[in-house]
C-alpha positions as CSV (number, residue, x, y, z in Angstrom):
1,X,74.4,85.7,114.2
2,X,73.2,83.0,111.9
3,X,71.4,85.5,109.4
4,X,75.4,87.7,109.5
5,X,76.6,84.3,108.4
6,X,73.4,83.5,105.8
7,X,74.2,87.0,104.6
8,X,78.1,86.2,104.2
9,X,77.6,83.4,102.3
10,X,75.4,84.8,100.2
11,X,77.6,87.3,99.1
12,X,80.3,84.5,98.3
13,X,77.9,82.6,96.2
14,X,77.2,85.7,94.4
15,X,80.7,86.9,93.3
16,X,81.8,83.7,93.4
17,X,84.3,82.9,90.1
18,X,84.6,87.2,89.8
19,X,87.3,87.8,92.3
20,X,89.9,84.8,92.1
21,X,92.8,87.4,90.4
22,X,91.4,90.4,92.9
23,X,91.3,93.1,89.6
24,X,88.4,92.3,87.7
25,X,87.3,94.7,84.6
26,X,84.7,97.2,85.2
27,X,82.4,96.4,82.2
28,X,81.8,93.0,83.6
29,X,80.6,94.0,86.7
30,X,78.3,96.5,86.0
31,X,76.3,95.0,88.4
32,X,78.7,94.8,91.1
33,X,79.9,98.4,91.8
34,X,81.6,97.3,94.9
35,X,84.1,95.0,92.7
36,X,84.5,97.5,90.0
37,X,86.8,99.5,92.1
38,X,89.3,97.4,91.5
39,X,90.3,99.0,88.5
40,X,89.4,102.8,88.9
41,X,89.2,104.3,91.9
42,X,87.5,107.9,92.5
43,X,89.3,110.7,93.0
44,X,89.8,111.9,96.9
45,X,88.9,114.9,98.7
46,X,90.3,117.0,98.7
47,X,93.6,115.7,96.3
48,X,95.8,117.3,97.9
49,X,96.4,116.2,101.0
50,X,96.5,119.0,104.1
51,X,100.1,118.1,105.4
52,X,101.7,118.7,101.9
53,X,100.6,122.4,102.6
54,X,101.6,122.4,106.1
55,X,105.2,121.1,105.4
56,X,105.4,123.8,102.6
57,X,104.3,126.5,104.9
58,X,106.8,125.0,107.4
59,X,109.7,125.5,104.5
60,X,108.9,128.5,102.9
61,X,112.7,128.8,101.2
62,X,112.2,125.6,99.8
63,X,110.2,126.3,96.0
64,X,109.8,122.6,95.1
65,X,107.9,119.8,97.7
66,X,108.7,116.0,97.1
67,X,105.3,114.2,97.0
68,X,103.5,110.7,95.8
69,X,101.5,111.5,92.9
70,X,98.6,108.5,92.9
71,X,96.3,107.5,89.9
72,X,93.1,107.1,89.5
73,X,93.8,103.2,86.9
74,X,96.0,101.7,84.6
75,X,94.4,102.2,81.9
76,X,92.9,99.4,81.5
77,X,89.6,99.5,79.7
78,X,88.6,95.4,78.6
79,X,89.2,92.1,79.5
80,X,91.3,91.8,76.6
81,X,93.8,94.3,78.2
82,X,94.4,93.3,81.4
83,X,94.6,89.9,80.1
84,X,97.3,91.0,78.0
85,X,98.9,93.1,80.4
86,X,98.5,90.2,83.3
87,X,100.8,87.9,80.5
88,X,103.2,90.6,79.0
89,X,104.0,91.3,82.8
90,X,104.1,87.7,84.3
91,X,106.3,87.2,81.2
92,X,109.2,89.5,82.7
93,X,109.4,88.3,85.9
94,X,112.2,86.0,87.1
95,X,111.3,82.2,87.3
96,X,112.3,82.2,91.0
97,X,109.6,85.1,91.8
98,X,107.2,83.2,90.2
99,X,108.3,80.1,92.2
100,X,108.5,82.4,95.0
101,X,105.0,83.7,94.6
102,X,103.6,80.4,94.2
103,X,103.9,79.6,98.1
104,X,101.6,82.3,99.1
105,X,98.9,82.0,96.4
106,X,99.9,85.3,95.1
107,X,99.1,85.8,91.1
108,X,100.1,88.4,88.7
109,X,97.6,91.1,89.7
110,X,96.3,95.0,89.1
111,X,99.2,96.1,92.1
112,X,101.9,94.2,89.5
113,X,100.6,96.1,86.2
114,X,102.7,98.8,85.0
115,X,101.9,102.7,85.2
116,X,100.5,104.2,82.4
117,X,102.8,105.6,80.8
118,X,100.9,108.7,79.4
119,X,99.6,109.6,83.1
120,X,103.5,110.0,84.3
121,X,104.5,112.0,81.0
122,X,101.3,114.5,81.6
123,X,102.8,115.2,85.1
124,X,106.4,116.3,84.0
125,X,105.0,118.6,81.3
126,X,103.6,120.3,84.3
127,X,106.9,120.8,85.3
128,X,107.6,118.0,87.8
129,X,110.8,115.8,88.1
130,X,110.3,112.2,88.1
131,X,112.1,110.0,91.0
132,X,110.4,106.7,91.3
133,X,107.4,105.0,89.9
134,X,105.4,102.7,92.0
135,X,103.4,100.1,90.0
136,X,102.0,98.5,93.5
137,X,100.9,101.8,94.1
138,X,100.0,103.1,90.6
139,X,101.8,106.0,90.8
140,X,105.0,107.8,90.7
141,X,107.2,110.2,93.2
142,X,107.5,113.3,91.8
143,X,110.1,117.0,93.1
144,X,106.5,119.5,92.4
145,X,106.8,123.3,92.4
146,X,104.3,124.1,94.8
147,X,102.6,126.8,92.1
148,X,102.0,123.7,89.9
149,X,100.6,121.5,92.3
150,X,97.1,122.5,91.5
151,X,97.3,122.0,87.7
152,X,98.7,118.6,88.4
153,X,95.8,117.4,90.9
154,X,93.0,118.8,88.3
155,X,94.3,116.4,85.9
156,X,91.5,113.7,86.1
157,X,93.8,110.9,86.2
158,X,94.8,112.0,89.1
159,X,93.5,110.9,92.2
160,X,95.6,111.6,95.8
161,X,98.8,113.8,96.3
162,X,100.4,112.7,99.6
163,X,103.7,113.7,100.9
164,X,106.8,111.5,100.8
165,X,107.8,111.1,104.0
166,X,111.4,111.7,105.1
167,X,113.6,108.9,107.2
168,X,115.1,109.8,111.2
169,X,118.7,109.6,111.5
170,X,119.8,107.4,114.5
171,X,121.4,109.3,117.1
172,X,123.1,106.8,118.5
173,X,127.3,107.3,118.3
174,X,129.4,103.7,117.4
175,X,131.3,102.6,119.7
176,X,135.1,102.3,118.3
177,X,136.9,99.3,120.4
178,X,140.9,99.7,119.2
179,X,141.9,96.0,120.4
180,X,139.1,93.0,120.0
181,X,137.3,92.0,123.2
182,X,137.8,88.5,124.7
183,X,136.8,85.9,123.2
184,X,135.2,83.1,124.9
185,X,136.1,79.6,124.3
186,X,134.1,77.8,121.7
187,X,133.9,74.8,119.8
188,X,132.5,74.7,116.8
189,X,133.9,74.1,113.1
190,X,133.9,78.1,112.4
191,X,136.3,80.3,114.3
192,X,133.9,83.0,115.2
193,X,136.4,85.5,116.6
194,X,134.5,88.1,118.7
195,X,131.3,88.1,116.4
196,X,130.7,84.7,118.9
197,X,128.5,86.0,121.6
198,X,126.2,88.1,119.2
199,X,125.6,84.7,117.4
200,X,125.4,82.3,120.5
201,X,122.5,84.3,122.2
202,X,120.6,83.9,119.3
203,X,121.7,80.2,118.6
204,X,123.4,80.7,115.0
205,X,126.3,78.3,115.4
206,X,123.7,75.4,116.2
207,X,122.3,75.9,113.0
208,X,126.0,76.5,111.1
209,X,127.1,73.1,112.7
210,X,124.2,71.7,110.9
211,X,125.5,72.5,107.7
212,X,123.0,75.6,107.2
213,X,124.3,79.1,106.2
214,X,121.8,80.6,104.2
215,X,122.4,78.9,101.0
216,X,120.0,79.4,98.5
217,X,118.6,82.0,100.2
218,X,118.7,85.9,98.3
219,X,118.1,88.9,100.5
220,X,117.8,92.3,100.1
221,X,119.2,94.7,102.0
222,X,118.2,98.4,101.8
223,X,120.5,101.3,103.1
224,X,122.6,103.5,102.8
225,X,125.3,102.3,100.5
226,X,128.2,99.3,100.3
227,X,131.9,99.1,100.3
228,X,132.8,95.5,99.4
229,X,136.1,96.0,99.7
230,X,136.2,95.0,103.5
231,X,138.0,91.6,104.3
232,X,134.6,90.4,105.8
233,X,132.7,90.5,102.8
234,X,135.3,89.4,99.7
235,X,133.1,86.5,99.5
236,X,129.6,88.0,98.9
237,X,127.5,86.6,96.0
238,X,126.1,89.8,94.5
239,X,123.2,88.6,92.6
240,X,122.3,92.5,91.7
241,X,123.0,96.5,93.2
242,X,121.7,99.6,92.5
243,X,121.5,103.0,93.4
244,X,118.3,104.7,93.6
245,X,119.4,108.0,94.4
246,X,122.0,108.6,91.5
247,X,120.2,106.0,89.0
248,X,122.9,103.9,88.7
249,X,124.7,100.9,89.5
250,X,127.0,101.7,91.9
251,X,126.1,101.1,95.7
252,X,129.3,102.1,96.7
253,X,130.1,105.7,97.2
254,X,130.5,108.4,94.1
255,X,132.2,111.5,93.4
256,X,129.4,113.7,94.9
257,X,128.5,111.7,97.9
258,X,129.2,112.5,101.6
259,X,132.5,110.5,102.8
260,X,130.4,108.5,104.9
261,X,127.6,107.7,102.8
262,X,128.1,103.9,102.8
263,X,129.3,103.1,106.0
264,X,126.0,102.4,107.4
265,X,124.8,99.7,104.8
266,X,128.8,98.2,104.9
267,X,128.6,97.4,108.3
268,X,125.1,96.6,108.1
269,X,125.7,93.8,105.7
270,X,128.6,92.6,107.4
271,X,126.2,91.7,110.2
272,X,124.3,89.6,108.9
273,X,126.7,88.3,105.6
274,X,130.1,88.7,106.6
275,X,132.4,85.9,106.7
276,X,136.2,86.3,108.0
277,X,137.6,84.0,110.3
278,X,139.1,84.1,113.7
279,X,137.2,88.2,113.2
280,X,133.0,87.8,112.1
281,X,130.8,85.8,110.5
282,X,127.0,86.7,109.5
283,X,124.2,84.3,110.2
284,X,123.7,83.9,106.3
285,X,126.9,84.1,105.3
286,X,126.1,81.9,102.4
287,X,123.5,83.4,101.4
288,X,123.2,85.2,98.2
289,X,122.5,89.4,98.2
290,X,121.0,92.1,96.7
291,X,121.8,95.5,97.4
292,X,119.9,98.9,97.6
293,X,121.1,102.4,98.4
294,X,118.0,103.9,99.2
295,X,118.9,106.5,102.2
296,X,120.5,110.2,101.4
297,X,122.5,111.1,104.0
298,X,123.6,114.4,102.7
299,X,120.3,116.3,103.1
300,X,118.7,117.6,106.6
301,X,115.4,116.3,105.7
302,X,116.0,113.4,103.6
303,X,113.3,111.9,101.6
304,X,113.8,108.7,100.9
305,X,110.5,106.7,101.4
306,X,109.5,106.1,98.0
307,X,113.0,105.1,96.9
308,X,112.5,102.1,99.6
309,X,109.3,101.3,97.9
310,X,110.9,101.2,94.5
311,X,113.8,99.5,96.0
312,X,111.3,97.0,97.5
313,X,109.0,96.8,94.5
314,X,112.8,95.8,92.1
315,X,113.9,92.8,94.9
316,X,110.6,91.3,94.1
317,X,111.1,91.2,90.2
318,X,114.9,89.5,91.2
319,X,113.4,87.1,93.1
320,X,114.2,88.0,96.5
321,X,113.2,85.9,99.7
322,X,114.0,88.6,102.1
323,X,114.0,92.1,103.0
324,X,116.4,93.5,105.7
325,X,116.0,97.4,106.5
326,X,117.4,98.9,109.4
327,X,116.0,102.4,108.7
328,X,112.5,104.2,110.1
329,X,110.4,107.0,108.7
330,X,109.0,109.0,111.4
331,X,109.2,112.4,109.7
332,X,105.4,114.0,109.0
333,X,104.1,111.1,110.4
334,X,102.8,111.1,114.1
335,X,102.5,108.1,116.6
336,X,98.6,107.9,115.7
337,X,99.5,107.4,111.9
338,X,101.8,104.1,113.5
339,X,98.9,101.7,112.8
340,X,100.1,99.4,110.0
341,X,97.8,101.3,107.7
342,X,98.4,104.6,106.7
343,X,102.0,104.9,105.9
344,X,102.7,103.8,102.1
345,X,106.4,102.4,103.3
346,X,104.4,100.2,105.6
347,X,101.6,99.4,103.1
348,X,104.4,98.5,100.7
349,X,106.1,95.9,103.3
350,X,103.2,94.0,104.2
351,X,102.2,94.0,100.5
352,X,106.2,92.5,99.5
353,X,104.6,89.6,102.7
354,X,101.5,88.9,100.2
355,X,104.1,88.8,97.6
356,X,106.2,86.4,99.3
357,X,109.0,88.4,100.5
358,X,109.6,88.4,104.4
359,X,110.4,91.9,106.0
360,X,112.6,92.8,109.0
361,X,112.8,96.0,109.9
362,X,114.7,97.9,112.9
363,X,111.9,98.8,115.4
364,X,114.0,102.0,115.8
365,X,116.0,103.9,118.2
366,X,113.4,106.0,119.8
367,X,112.4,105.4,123.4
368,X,114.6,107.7,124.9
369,X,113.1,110.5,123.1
370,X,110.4,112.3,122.8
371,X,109.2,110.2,119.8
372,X,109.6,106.7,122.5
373,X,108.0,104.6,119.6
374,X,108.5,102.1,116.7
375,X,108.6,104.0,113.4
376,X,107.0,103.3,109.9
377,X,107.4,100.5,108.6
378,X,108.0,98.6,111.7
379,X,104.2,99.4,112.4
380,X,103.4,96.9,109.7
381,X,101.2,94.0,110.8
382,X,102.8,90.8,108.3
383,X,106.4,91.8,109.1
384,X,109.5,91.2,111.9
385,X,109.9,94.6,113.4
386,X,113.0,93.8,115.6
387,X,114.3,95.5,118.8
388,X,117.6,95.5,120.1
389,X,119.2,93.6,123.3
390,X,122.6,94.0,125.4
391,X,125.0,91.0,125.9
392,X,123.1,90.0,128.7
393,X,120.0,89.9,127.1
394,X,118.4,93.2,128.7
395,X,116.4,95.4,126.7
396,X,118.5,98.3,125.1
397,X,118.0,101.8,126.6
398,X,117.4,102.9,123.2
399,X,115.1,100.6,121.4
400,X,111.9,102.0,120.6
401,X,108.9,100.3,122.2
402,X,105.5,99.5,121.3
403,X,102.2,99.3,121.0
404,X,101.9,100.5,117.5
405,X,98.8,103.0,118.1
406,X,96.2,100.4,116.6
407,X,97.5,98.1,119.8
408,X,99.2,95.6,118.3
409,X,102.1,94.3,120.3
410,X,105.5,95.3,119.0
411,X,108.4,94.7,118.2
412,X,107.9,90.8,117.5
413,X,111.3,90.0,118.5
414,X,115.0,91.0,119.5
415,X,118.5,90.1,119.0
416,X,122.0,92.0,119.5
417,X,121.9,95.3,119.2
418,X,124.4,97.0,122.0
419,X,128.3,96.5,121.2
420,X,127.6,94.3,118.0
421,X,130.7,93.4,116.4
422,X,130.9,94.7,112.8
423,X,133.1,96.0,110.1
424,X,134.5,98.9,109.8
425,X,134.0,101.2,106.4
426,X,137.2,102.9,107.1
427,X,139.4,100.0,107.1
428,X,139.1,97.1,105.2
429,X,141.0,95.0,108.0
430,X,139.3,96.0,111.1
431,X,135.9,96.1,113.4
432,X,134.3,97.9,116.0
433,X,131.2,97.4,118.7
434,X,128.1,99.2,117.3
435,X,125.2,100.3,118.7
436,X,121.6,100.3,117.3
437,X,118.4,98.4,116.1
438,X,119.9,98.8,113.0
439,X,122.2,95.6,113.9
440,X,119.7,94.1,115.6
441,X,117.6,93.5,112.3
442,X,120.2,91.9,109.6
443,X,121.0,89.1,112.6
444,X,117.3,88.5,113.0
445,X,117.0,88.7,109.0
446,X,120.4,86.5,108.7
447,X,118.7,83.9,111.2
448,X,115.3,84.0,109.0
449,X,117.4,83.3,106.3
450,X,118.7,80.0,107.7
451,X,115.1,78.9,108.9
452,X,114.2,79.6,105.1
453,X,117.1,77.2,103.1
454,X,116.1,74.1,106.0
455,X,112.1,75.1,104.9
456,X,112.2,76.4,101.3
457,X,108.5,75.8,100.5
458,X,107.4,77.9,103.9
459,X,106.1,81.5,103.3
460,X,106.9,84.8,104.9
461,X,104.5,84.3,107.8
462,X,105.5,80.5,108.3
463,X,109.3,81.7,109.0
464,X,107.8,85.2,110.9
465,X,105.7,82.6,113.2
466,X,108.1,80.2,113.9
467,X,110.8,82.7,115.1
468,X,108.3,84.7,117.0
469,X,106.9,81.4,118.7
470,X,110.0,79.7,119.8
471,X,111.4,83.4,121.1
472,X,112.5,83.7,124.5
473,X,109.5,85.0,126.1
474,X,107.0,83.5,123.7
475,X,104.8,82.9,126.3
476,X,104.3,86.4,127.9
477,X,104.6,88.9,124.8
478,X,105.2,92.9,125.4
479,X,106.1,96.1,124.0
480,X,109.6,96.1,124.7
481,X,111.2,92.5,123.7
482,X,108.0,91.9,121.6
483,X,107.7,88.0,121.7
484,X,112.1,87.7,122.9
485,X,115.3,86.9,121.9
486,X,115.0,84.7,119.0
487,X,116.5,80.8,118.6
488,X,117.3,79.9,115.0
489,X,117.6,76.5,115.7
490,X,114.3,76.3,117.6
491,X,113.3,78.1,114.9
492,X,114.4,75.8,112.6
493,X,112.7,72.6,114.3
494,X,109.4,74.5,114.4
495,X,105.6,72.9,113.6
496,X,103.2,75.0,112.8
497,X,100.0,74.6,114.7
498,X,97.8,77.2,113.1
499,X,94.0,76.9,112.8
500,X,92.3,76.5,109.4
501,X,89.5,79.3,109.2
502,X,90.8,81.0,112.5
503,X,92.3,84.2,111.2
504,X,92.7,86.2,114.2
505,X,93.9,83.4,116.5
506,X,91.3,83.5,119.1
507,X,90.7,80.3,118.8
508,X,87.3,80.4,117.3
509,X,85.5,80.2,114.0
510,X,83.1,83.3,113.9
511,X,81.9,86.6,112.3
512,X,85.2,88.5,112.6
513,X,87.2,85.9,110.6
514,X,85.0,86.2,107.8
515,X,85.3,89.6,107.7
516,X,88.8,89.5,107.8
517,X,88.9,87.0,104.6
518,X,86.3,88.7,102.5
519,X,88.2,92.4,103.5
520,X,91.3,90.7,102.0
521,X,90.0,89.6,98.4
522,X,88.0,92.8,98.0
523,X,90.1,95.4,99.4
524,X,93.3,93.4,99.0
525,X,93.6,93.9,102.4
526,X,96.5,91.8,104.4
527,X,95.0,90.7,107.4
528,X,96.7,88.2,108.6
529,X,99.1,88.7,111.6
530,X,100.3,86.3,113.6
531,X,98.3,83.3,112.2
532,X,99.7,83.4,108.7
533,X,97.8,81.8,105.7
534,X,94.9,80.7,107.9
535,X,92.6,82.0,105.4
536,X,93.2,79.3,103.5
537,X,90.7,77.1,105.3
538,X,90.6,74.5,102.4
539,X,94.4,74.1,101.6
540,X,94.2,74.4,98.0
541,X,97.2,77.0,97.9
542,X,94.3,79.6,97.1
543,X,92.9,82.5,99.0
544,X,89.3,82.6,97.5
545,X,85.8,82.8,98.2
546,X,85.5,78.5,98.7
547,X,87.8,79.8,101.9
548,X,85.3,82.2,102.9
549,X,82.5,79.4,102.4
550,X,84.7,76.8,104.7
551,X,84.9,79.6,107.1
552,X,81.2,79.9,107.5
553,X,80.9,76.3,107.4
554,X,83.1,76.0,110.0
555,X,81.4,78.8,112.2
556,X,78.0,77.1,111.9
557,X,79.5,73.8,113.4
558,X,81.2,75.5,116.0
559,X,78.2,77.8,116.8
């Protein structure tokens, strides 16, 4: 054990100074081929990936497959450049993501460098049409006629072709109450109407009374589509909408679109922003909103993943604090591929956690079908993949269960998400009961938001922990409420009692927890979980190789 340790330390010492900003030109590590990775990678093999032939041999009418086209660098070729390119793109973004990032440590990196531009132009002469471009991923979403998929992976920029993987459609039918239900008696400051009970069970008007409303706050939500016209959300601060599917704007529907194209994200934001009373109000009905139409509904097999990455990857340049997404990607993935690692939608939500953006996603609708399971990216280990709960607090019928197939305990936690009162599309002046994890999440996302305004300087994982910890069943975790019901106002009045050095939580300063650290400065790796930024063994603000050092320190004490 001690010479592992000797070993681990050694290997600090020796890129000590190299690795602080995680990209590090190649020519000034000649010496250190396991750092020079950072900025060129080697090609895979094969390229092409085996399921993009398989789903084209499942569609055979179909001429064109949607894929992620991934390079092999940036383009980046001295110390001058990146340097350069590290300023000119630091330099664009907003002065509250820089504030933002500040609280988790997280510099301007390699993952926030632009594509080259060159690499994406070479692709569409091969007769590919461009959809999004992921600089966290360095590369771009392309619509590829299969006979020119070849050509395009022989290019030696390029180094993985994946397929983009489509979304599920939630089966489950709304259910369409003409007169309000009962209301119970309350007394509180706002009249609640019968958006009450959702809000009580989670302990929202605690927190309202308090002052609190999610001021301050911006989230994004990502969906469908969004009619503002409804009576419930007149009063939304719109920081910032646009469409990724039509390249505009617009979030609300367009000549073109299916009648019922933004009925989903409406009611969705209602949920957790709306503010009518005597009818609904949203948790973080003060906050402020960004809005994202990522989700096709008029296609069979939509494809939508890598417009929620770019959607994702635009909220972090605005300056968003949260992400709330009540859709899951299940399509071409299987249950093994559920282990916070393999999907790039779930990659690309714990990477917006390293970035300082919290994620809550609907666990999914699953678990009375054949599928039974969380979906992508609800499988990610630094988000709050949330589950949905009756009036009474029961575990939905439909609410997809855990593990996620690595074994990690899911969802984290659970709020309403059978009969949740929301607004209708149709009619600016009424609501309906709803049924889904998809109204589940913007109540655990508006709730997040209110811990957030009373704890501005806490990170992702801070406000992930403390909702998770002061959960209903806390205590005794599983794979169908995940940690419980949560209690914003618990929430809210939550210390955080992590461990320096102790990564995984066992309680223990050993072996494992180095790994962990030094997997996360050289692989930029996130792996965190529940214990949040206990990497940071030294409290500098930092993620760096003195932590690694402190860690080891601490292990030989303990040991």
């Amino acid at each position: 054990m001690l010479k592992v340790l000797t070993y681990m330390l050694f290997l600090c010492i020796l890129v000590s100074g190299q690795i602080n900003d995680k990209q590090v030109v190649a020519s000034e590590l000649s010496y250190e081929p396991v750092l020079a990775k950072f900025l060129t990678k080697e090609k895979s093999a094969p390229v092409i990936h085996p399921i993009v032939w398989e789903r084209a041999a499942s569609t055979p009418s179909t001429p064109d497959v949607v894929v992620w086209i991934f390079f092999t660098d940036k383009g980046i070729s001295s110390k001058e450049e990146y340097r350069t390119a590290r300023h000119e793109t630091e330099r664009q973004l907003s002065e509250r993501t820089v504030r933002r990032r500040e609280k988790v440590s997280s510099k301007i990196d390699f993952t926030d460098l632009p594509v080259k531009r060159e690499y994406i132009e070479a692709v569409l002469n091969l007769g590919a049409k461009h959809r999004t471009t992921t600089k966290w991923f360095n590369g771009m979403s392309a619509e590829v006629p299969l006979g020119r998929l070849e050509e395009i992976a022989n290019l030696p920029f390029v180094r993985e072709i994946r397929l983009v993987n489509g979304s599920k459609r939630e089966p489950i039918q709304v259910k369409r109450d003409v007169e309000k239900p009962p209301v119970p008696h309350q007394q509180y400051q706002l009249d609640y109407g019968p958006s009450l009970g959702q809000l009580e069970q989670i302990n929202v008007p605690a927190v309202h009374e308090l002052g609190y409303s999610g001021d301050g706050v911006i989230l994004c939500i990502l969906d469908t589509g969004f009619n503002l016209n409804h009576e419930s959300l007149q009063h939304v601060n719109l920081i910032a909408e646009y469409d990724f599917i039509n390249k505009d704007g617009t979030t609300a529907n367009e000549p073109g679109d299916p009648r019922t194209q933004e009925d989903h994200g409406t009611s969705v934001l209602s949920t957790v922003g709306g503010a009518s009373s005597g009818n609904l109000y949203g948790p973080a009905y003060g906050a402020s909103y960004i809005l994202a139409k990522t989700e096709d509904i008029s296609s069979e097999t939509t494809v939508e993943e890598d417009y929620w990455v770019a959607a994702l990857e635009w909220a972090d340049g605005l300056g968003a604090d949260i992400a709330s997404s009540s859709l899951i990607y299940i399509n071409w993935y299987t249950y093994e591929d559920m282990d916070g690692n393999t999907a790039v939608i779930t990659k690309a939500a714990d990477m917006a956690a390293a970035k300082g953006i919290l994620v809550c996603n609907a666990a999914g609708n699953e678990r009375d079908d054949e599928w039974f399971y969380i979906g992508a990216p609800a499988d990610a280990d630094s988000i709050l993949a949330c589950g949905a709960v009756t009036e009474n607090g029961q575990i939905a019928f439909f609410s997809s269960s855990g593990p996620s197939s690595d074994g990690r305990t899911k969802p984290e936690v659970a709020a309403r998400g059978d009969r949740t009162y929301v607004a209708d599309p149709s009619n600016p002046a009424h609501y309906y009961n709803a049924l889904g994890t998809s109204y589940a999440t913007p109540l655990i996302a508006g709730a997040a938001a209110l811990v957030l305004e009373a704890h501005p300087d806490w990170t992702p994982l801070q406000v992930r922990e403390a909702l998770m910890m002061t959960a209903s069943q806390a205590h005794n975790p599983n794979n169908l409420y995940g940690w419980g019901i949560i209690d914003a106002l618990a929430a809210m009045n939550y210390g955080s009692t992590e461990s320096k050095g102790d990564i995984n939580g066992d309680g223990i300063f050993n072996i494992t927890d180095i790994k962990m650290a030094v997997d996360f400065i050289l692989n930029f790796r996130i792996p965190f979980h529940d214990q949040g930024w206990a990497a940071d063994c030294n409290d500098d603000g930092e993620i760096d190789v003195i932590d690694i050092i402190c860690i080891v320190r601490l292990s030989l004490d303990d040991g």
